[in-house]
N, C-alpha and C positions, 0 to 999 in steps of 0.2 A: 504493500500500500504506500509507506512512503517514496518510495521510486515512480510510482506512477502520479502523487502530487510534483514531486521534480517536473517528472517529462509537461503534468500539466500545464502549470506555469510554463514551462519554456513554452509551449504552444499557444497561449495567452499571450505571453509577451510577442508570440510571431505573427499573432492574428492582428494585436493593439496597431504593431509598424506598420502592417499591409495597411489598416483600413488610413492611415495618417500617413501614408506614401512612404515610406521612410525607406532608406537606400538599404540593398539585400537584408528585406526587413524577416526573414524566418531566423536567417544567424546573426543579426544584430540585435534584434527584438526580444530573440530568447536570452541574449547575452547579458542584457541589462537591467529584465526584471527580474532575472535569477540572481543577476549580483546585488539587486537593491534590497530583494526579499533578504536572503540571506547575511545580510550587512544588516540589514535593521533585526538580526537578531534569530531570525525564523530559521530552526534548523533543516535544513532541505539535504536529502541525503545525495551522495553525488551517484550517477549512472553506473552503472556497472563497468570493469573496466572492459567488460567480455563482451559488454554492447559497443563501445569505444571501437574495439578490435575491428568490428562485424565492420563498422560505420568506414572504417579505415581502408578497410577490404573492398567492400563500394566505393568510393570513392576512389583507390587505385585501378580500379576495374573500368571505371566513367571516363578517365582519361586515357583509356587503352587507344578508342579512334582518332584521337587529336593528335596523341604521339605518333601513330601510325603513317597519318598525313605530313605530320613535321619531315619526319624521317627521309621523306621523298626532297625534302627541303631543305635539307643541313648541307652546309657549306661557312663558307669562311665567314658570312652573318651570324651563322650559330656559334662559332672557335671564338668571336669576338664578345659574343653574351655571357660565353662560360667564361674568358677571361676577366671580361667585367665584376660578374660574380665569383668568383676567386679572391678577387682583388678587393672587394669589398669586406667577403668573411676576413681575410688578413688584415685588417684597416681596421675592424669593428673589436676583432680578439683582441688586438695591442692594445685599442683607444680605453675599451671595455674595461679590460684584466687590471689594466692602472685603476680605473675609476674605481672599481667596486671593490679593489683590493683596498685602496689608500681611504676613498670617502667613508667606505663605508666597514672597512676592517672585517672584510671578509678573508676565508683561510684561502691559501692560492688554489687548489683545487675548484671550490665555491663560486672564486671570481671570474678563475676559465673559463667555467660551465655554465657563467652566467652570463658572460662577453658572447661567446660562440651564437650567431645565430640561424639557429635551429630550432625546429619545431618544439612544441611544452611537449608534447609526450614525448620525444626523442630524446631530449635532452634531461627528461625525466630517467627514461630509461637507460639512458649511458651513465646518468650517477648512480643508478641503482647497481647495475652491471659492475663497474669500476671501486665500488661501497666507496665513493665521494657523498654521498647526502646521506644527514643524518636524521633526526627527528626535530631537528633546531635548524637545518639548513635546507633539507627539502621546499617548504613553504614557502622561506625566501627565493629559491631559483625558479619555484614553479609560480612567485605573483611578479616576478622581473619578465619573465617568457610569456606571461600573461597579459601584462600590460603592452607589452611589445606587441603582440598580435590583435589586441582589442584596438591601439593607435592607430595600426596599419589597417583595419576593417573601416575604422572612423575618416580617417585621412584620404584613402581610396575612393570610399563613398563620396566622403566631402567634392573630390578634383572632378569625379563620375560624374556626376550630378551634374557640376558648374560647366561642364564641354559638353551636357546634352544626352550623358549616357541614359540608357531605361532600364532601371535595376527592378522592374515589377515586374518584369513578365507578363506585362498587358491584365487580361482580366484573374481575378482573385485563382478562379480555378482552376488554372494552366499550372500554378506552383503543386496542383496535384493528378497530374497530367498519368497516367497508366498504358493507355495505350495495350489494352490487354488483346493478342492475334493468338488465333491458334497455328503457331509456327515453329517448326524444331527448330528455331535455332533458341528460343526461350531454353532448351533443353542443353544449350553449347552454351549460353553464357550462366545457368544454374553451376552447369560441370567447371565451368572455367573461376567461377565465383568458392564454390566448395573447395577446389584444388587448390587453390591463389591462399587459403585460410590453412589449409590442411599442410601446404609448405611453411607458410608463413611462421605458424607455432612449432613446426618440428625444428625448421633451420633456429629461430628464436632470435633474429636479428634484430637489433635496437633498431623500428622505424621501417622493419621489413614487413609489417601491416601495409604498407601504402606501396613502396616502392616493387616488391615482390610481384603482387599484383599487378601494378603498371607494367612492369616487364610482360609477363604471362600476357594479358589482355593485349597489349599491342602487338608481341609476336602472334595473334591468331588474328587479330583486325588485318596485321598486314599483310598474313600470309593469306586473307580471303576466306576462312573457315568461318567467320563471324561478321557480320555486318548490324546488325540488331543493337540501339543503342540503350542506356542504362535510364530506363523511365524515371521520368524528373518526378515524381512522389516519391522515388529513393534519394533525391539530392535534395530536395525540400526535408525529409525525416533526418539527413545528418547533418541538415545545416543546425536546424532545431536541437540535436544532441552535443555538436561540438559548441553551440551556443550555450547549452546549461551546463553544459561541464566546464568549459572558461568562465560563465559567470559566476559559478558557484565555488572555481578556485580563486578568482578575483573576491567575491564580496566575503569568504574564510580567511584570505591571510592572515598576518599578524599584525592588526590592526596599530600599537606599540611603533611599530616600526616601518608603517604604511607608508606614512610624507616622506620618507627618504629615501626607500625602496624605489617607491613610484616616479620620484623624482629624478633618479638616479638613472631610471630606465625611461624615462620620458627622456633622459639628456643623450644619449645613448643612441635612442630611437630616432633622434630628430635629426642627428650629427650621420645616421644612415639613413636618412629618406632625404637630406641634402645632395651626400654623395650619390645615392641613387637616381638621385632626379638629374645632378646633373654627368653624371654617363650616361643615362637616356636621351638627355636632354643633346650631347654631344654625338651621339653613336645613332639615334633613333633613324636617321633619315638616312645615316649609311646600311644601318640593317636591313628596314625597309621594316621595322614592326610596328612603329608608332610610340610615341610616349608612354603611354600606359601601360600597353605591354610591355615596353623592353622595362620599367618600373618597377610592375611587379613581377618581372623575373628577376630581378636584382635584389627585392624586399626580405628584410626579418621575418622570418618566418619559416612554419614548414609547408611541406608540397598538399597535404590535404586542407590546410588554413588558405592557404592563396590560390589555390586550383578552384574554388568555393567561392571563393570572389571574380579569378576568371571566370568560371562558370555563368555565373549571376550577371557579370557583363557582358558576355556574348563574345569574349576577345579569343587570342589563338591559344586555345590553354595547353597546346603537345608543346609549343616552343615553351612557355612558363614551365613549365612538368619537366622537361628535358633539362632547362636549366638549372634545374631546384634538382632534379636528380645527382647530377655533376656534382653541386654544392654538395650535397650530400654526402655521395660516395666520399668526397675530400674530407669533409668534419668527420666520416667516420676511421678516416686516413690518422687525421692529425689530433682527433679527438684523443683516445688511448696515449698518443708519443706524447702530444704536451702533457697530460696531468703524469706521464711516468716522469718526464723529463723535470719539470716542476716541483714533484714529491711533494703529492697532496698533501703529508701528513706536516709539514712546514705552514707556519702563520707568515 
């Protein structure tokens, strides 16, 4: 029972945005009345992490046809996004690790982990993996990765909105679009959805929920075994879910130590959506992807937080995914070598 008031609320909060236009109002909507509830005291239990997973699962699977498309696409536009985003993670670790080390006296493990930008589960799960978070440092990385993504959701919207984007999806009940045929190939992306889980938990890779998936899903989109896309009531139900699960670890933090946390990662955030904007801003017109997108290919964040927002804008979300995958692969490169090299157990 109480898991099913959570999800309510989130869906209250998704319903409140729609009807008051509000930009990709399922995961902003559920974001904000799950963190106000929960802030003002109301214990709201958080989702399962095994619905989390599922959500993660779909959503790697959703982007299986865009990366398929890209793919036909990659060339020295793409060499140049993933360099951009390289350059950025590099940029963000160093600015970061200072900041949070010295501002905020955190232990050098904590600070890495909290500079790195990467998605809150991922980066969840590489402290967990590494036993960098403890029961006093957890909360802090996961309301710093929080607020990073709840900025980037607001700021996106914000720029969206002002160039004309339509983040509504036209009428109310396209965001619960089904589309239900009797066609095997429902039957090839059930198998391709169960598979994509069933590796997912055995390999057990930090972040292999989203990324494992994309792989699988784009290798059969490309190779033509699948065409059938991922009905938008599945991306509306994980906008709603990674919406109350961010709210509800936003409006739980450690309130104690909220304004300097928040602040810290507001300074953070804003020092990379400078630098982001302006390598889009510099490279966009040589790429040929547009500001926004090359943007948020570049953005804080992880591949199912930002694919969710492509998504909701309609932009090229296999180049966004492609690039977020790169990132990826790298932070889980240099994730491990920095905190060995660092020796977490050092202040």
């Amino acid at each position: 029972m109480p898991l099913i008031v959570t999800f309510v609320v989130g869906i209250l909060g998704g319903v409140l945005a729609t009807l008051i236009h509000a930009p990709i109002p399922w995961l902003l909507g559920s974001l904000l009345i799950v963190s106000l509830v929960t802030g003002c005291g109301v214990d709201l239990q958080r989702l399962p992490a095994t619905l989390e997973k599922w959500m993660r699962v779909l959503i790697g699977v959703t982007l299986g046809p865009s990366v398929a498309n890209s793919l036909e696409a990659v060339g020295s536009s793409t060499l140049i996004a993933v360099i951009a985003s390289l350059a950025t993670v590099l940029l963000l670790m160093i600015i970061g690790f200072n900041l949070f080390q010295r501002r905020l006296q955190m232990s050098r493990g904590e600070a890495f982990l909290s500079a790195l930008p990467g998605g809150l589960s991922f980066m969840m799960a590489l402290a967990d993996e590494l036993k960098v978070a403890d029961k006093a440092s957890r909360p802090r990385i996961a309301l710093i990765h929080t607020v990073r993504v709840v900025s980037l959701v607001l700021f996106v919207s914000l720029i969206a909105t002002m160039l004309g984007s339509d983040l509504q999806k036209g009428a109310f009940l396209e965001w619960f679009r089904l589309d239900l045929t009797l066609d095997w190939q429902w039957l090839i992306l059930l198998v391709v959805v169960l598979c994509s889980m069933w590796l997912a938990e055995t390999l057990s890779i930090a972040g292999g929920h989203v990324t494992i998936p994309l792989v699988i899903s784009s290798m059969t989109y490309a190779l033509g075994f699948l065409s059938l896309p991922m009905p938008q009531l599945v991306i509306t139900i994980a906008m709603v879910v990674f919406g109350s699960i961010l709210g509800r670890e936003l409006g739980s933090g450690p309130r104690n130590e909220y304004p300097r946390l928040a602040g810290a990662s507001l300074l953070l955030t804003a020092i990379a959506f400078v630098f982001g904007a302006l390598l889009a801003w510099l490279f966009g017109s040589v790429t040929g992807y547009g500001f926004i997108t090359l943007f948020l290919a570049l953005a804080p964040g992880g591949i199912a937080e930002v694919s969710l927002i492509a998504l909701a804008l309609g932009l090229d979300v296999g180049i966004i995914a492609m690039v977020h995958l790169c990132r990826f692969l790298f932070i889980m490169a240099i994730g491990p070598l920095g905190l060995r090299r660092l020796d977490v157990n050092k202040t």
